[in-house]
C-alpha positions in Angstrom: 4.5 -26.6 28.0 4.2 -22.8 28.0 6.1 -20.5 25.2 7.6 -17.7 24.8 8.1 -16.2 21.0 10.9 -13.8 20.9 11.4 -11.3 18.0 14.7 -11.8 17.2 14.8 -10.1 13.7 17.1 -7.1 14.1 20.1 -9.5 15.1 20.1 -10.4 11.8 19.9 -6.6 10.7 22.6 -5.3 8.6 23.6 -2.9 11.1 22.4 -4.2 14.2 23.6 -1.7 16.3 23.0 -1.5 19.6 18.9 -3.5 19.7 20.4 -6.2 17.8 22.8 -6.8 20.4 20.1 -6.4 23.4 18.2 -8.5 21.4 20.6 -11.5 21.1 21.8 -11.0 24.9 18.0 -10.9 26.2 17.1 -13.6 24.4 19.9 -15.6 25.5 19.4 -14.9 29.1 15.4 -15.8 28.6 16.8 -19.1 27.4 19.1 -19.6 30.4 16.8 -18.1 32.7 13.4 -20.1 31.6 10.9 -21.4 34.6 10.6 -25.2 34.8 8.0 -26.8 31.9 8.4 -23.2 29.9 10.8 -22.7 26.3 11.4 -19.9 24.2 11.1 -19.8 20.7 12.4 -17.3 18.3 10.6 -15.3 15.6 12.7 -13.8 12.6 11.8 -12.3 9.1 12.5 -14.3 5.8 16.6 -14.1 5.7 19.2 -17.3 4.1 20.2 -20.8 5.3 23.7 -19.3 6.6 21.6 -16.9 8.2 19.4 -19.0 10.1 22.1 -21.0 11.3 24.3 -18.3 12.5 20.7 -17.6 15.0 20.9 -21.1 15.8 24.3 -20.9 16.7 24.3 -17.7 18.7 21.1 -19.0 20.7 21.8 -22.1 22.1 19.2 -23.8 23.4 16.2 -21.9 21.1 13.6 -24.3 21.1 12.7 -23.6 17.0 13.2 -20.7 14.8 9.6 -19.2 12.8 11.0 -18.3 9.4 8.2 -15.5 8.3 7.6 -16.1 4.3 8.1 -12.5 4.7 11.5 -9.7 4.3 12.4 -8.0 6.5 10.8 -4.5 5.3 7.5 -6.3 3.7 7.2 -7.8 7.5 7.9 -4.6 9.1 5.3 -3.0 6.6 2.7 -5.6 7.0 2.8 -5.2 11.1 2.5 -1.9 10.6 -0.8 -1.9 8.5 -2.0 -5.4 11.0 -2.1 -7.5 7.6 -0.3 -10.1 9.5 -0.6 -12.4 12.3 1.9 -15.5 13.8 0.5 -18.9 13.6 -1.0 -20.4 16.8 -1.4 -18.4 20.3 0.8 -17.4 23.5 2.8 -15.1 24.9 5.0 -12.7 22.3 8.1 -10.5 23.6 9.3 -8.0 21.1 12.8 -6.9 21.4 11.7 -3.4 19.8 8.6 -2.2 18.2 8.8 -4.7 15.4 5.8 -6.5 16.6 2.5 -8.7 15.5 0.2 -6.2 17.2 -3.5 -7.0 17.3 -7.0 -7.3 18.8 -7.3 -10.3 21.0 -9.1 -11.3 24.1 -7.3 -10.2 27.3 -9.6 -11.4 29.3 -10.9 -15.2 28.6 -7.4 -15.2 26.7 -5.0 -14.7 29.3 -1.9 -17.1 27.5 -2.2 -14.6 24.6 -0.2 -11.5 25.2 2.0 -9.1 23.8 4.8 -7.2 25.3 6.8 -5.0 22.8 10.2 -2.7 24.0 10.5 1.1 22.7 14.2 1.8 23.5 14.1 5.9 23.4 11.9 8.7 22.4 14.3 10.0 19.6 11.2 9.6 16.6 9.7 12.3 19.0 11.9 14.3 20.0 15.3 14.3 17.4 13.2 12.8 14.0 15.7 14.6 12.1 18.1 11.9 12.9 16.4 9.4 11.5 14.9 9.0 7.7 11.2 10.3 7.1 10.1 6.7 6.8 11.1 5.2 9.9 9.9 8.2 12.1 6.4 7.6 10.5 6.9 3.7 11.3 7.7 4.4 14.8 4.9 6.4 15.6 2.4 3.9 13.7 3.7 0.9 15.5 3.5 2.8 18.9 -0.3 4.0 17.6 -1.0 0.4 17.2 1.0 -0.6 20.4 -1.3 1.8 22.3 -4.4 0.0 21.3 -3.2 -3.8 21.3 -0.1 -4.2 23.4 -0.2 -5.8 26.8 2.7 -4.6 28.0 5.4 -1.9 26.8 9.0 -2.3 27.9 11.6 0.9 28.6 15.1 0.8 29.2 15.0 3.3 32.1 12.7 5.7 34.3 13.9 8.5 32.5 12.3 6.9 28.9 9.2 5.6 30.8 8.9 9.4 32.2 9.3 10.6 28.4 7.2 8.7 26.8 4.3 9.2 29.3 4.0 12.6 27.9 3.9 11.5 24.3 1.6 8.4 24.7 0.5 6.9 28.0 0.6 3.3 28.3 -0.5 3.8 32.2 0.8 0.5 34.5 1.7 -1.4 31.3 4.8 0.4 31.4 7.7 -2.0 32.5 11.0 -0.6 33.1 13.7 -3.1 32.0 17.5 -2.4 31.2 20.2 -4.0 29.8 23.9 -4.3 30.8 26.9 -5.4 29.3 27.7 -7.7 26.7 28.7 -10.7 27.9 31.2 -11.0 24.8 33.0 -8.1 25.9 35.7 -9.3 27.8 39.6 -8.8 27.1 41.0 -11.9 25.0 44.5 -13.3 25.7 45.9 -11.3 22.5 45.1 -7.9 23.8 48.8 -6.9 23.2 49.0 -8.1 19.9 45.3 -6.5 18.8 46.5 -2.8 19.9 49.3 -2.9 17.9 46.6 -4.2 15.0 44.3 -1.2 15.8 47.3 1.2 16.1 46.2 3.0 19.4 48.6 5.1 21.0 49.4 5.1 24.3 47.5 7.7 25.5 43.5 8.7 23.5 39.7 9.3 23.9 37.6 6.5 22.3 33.9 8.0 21.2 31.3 5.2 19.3 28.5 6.5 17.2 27.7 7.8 13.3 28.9 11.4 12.9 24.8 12.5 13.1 23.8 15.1 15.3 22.0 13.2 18.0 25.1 10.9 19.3 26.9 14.9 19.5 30.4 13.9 18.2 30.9 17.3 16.1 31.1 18.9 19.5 33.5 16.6 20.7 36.0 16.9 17.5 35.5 20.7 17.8 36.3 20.6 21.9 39.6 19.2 21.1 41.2 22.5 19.4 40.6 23.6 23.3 44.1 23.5 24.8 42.2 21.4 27.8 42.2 18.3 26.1 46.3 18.2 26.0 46.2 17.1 22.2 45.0 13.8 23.0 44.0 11.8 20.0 40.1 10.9 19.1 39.1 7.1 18.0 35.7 6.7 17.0 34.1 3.4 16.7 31.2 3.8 13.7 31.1 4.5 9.8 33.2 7.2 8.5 30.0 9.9 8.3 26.4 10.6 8.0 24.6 11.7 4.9 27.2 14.1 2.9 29.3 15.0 6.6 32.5 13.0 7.8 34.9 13.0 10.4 37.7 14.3 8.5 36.2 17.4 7.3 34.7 18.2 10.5 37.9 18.0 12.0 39.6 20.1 9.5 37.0 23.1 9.9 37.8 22.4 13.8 41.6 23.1 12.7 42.9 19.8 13.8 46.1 18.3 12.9 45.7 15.6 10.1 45.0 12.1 12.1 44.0 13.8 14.9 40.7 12.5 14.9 40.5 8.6 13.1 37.4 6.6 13.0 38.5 2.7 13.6 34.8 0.9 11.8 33.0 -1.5 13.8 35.0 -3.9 16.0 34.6 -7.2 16.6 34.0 -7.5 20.7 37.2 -8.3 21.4 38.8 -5.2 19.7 36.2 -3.3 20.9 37.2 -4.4 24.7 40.8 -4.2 23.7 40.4 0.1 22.5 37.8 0.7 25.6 40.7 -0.6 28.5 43.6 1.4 27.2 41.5 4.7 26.3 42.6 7.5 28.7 38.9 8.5 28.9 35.8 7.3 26.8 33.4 10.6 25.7 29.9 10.1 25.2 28.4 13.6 24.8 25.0 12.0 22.8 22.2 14.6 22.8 19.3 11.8 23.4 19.5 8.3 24.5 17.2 6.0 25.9 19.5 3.8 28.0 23.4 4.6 27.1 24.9 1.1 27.0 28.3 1.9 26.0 28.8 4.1 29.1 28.3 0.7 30.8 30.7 -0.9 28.5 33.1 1.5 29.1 32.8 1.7 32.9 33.2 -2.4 33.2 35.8 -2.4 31.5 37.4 0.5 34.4 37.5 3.5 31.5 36.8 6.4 33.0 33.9 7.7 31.5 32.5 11.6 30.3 29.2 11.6 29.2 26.1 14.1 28.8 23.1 14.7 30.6 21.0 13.0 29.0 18.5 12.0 32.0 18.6 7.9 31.1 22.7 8.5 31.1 22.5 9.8 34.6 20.4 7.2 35.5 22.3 4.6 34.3 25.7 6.0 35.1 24.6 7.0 38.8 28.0 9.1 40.0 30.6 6.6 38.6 31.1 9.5 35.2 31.9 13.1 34.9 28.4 14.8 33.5 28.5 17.6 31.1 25.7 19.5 30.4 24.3 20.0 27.0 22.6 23.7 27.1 24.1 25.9 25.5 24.9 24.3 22.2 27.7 26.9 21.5 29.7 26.4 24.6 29.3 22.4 24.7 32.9 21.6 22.9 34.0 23.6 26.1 32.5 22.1 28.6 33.4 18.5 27.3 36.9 20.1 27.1 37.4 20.9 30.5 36.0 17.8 31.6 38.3 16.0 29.5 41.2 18.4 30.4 40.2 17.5 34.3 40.7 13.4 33.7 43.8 13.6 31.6 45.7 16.0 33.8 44.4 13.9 36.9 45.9 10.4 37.8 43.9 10.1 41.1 40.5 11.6 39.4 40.5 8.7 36.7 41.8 6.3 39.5 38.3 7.2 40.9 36.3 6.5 38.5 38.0 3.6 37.3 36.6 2.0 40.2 33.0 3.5 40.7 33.0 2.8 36.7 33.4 -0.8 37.6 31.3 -1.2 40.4 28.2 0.7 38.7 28.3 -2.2 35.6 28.3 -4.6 38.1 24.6 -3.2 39.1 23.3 -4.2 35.6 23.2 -8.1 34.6 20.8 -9.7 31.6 19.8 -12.7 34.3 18.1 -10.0 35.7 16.3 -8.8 33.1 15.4 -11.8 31.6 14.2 -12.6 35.2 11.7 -9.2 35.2 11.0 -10.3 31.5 9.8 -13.8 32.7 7.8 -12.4 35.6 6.4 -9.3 33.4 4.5 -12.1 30.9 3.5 -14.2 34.8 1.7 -11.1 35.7 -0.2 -10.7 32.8 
């Protein structure tokens, strides 16, 4: 019987964001998807007995759960440094770069293998958006990564372009994606949650923390631009970022009071309730690694503005309106007018309604679990 031990860790993250959920969905599909005489196993720091059960219960069909003795920032620590190792031998897939990382013998060792996933750049490239502690864990686990891993795993070409010219991994470089959530899917309440949600009939629906990578300051200050026809802004996420929220941004942008309203974190079917009745959903990020909620968006037949950001226009092919991000002073503009031109446009958002669509059906997890399961048969 052959293995596979999946770090599932970050699904039990406080904020799992969006590698928690790629996590669970991955590993779900790796279950569904496993060859004949072949199981997976999950792998998941020191957490409680509700805990544990709510993995089990979101992972049917995991074959046994490895409870580390270990928390979740003593494991992460103790990887970093190499102080620990998982019981026994065989193949390891790491969701992110939380990973046992090692010396071992590739070569009269073939079962033993390690393929960890680095989902973006951004420790490189934007460390100011994240704390001083996790940019130096990031570049430490891709240091040890570099030395000990068998395989990497990007979400796009654009990442696996990126991070050649910050480390190269040469041909252990996968490229992998995700796609959408296969809990996002309009329940039979729909009416009854957007009156629950309060969304108006007509809106823009942004996700993200207010922090200047995911670029929603320029979207709150496009929308004093007569362009965006006073259409109201919804933002999924926390309130704000270090000592900057929404509502003062918006003030300083001399919006009207409610103008701009951040709704928390939704539950998936709220979530797919506000992304079908949004006139447009916005995602001007500055860097991203893959971009799922354009994808959500689009499946959902929300016609979709995003950046360009290169894994955005990778994943979003022609099926969204791209705004360019030079030019930092005239962005709010340019997201504007692109705004302005699927508002004031019936047939335009018809359009991409259905390119939107058709573009998310490109992306399923069977298939990635599929390139997961072959990526660990080649090595």
């Amino acid at each position: 019987m052959t293995t596979l031990r999946v770090i599932v860790d970050q699904i039990l993250a406080p904020v799992p964001g969006g590698i928690g959920r790629y996590a669970e969905e991955l590993t779900r599909a790796l279950i569904v998807t496993a060859p004949r005489d072949c199981i997976v196993e999950g792998i998941v720091s020191a957490s409680t007995e509700p805990e544990y059960e709510t993995l089990a219960a979101r992972l049917p069909g995991l074959a046994h759960l490895y409870k580390s003795p270990l928390a979740r920032r003593e494991l992460s620590l103790a990887w970093q440094h190499g102080f620990t190792v998982l019981p026994g031998k065989g193949m390891v897939h790491a969701t992110s770069m939380l990973a046992p990382l090692y010396r071992h013998d590739r070569l009269n060792g073939a079962g033993n293998q390690t393929a960890i996933t680095i989902h973006d750049v951004v420790p490189w490239t934007n460390p100011e958006t994240l704390t001083s502690r996790g940019v130096s864990w990031h570049k430490a686990m891709a240091a040890r990564a570099y030395k000990y891993a068998d395989a990497v795993v990007v979400p796009t070409h654009a990442v696996a372009g990126q991070l050649a010219e910050i480390i190269d991994f040469g041909d252990r470089v996968r490229v992998i994606g995700g796609a959408v959530s296969s809990h996002l899917a309009l329940p039979s309440d729909a009416e009854a949650r957007a009156i629950e949600l309060e969304l108006p009939p007509r809106y823009l629906l942004a996700v993200g923390t207010l922090e200047p990578r995911k670029g929603l300051e320029p979207l709150i200050r496009a929308l004093a631009r007569p362009e965006t026809a006073d259409l109201p802004l919804l933002i999924v996420g926390p309130e704000g970022w270090g000592d900057v929220n929404v509502a003062s941004i918006a003030a300083s942008a001399g919006l009207a009071d409610g103008r701009v309203r951040t709704v928390g974190y939704l539950s998936d079917a709220n979530l797919a309730v506000a992304l079908s009745r949004a006139t447009a959903f916005v995602f001007p990020s500055i860097a991203e690694g893959f971009g799922l909620p354009v994808l959500e968006a689009m499946s959902l037949g929300t016609p979709v503005i995003h950046s360009d950001v290169p894994a955005l226009i990778e994943v979003a092919a022609d099926a969204g309106i791209v705004v360019e991000r030079e030019d930092a002073a005239g962005y709010p503009e340019r997201l504007a007018a692109a705004i302005g031109s699927v508002a004031s446009d019936p047939a335009l958002a018809e359009r991409l309604r259905f390119q939107g669509i058709d573009r998310s059906h490109a992306f399923s997890w069977r298939t990635s679990a599929e390139k997961v399961w072959q990526l660990h048969a080649d090595l």
